[in-house]
C-alpha positions as CSV (number, residue, x, y, z in Angstrom):
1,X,2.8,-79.2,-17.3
2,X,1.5,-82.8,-17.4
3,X,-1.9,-84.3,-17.2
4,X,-2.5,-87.4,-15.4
5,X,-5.4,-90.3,-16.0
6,X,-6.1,-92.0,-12.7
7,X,-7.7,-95.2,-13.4
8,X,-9.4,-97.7,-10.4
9,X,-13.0,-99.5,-9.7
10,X,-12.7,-98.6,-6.2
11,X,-13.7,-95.3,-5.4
12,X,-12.1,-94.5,-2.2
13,X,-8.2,-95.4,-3.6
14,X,-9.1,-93.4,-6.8
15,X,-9.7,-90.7,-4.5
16,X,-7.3,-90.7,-2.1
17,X,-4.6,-91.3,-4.7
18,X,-5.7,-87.7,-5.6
19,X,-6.1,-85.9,-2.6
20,X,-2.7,-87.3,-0.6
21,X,-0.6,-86.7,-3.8
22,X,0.8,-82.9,-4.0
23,X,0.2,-83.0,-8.2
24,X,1.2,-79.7,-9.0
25,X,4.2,-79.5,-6.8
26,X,5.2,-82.6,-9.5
27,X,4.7,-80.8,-12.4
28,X,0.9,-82.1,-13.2
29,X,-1.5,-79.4,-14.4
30,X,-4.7,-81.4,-14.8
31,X,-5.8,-84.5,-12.7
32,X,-8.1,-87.0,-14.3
33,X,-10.0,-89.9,-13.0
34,X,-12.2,-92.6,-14.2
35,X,-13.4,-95.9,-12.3
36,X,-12.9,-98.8,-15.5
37,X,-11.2,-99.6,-18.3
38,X,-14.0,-99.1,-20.8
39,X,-14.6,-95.3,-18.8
40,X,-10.5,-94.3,-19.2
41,X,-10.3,-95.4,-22.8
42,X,-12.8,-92.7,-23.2
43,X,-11.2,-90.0,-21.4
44,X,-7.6,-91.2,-22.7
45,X,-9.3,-89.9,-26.5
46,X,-10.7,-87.0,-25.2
47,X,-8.0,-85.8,-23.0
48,X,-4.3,-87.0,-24.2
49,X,-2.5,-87.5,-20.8
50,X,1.1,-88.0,-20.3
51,X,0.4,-90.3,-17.7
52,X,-2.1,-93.1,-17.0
53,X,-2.1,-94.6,-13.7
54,X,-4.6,-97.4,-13.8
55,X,-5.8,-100.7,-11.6
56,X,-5.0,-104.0,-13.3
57,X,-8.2,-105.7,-11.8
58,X,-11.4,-103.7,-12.7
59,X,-15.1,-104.2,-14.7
60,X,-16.0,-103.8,-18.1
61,X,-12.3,-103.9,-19.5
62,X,-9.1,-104.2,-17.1
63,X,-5.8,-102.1,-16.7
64,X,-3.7,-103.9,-19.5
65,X,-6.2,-104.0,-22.1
């Protein structure tokens, strides 16, 4: 099973990305969030996912960095 890193600013995608998505029917195991760069670095240490889907425009520090 995969994990996934859901990266955006704006709450309300974030979330819906989530909740319309069928993750475990895909193989995911563990569904992560965070709402800027700066936050998902810090989850991508502490977690290791597979996956990171991430926002190019956000605060603090943006999708490529």
């Amino acid at each position: 099973m995969y994990k996934i890193l859901i990266v955006d600013d704006e709450e309300l995608v974030r979330r819906s990305i989530i909740r319309i998505v069928d993750w475990k029917a895909l193989g995911f195991s563990e569904v992560y969030e965070a709402e800027n760069g700066a936050e998902a670095l810090q989850k991508a240490l502490e977690v290791s996912p597979d996956i990171v889907l991430t926002d190019i425009r956000m605060p603090f520090m943006d999708g490529l960095e």
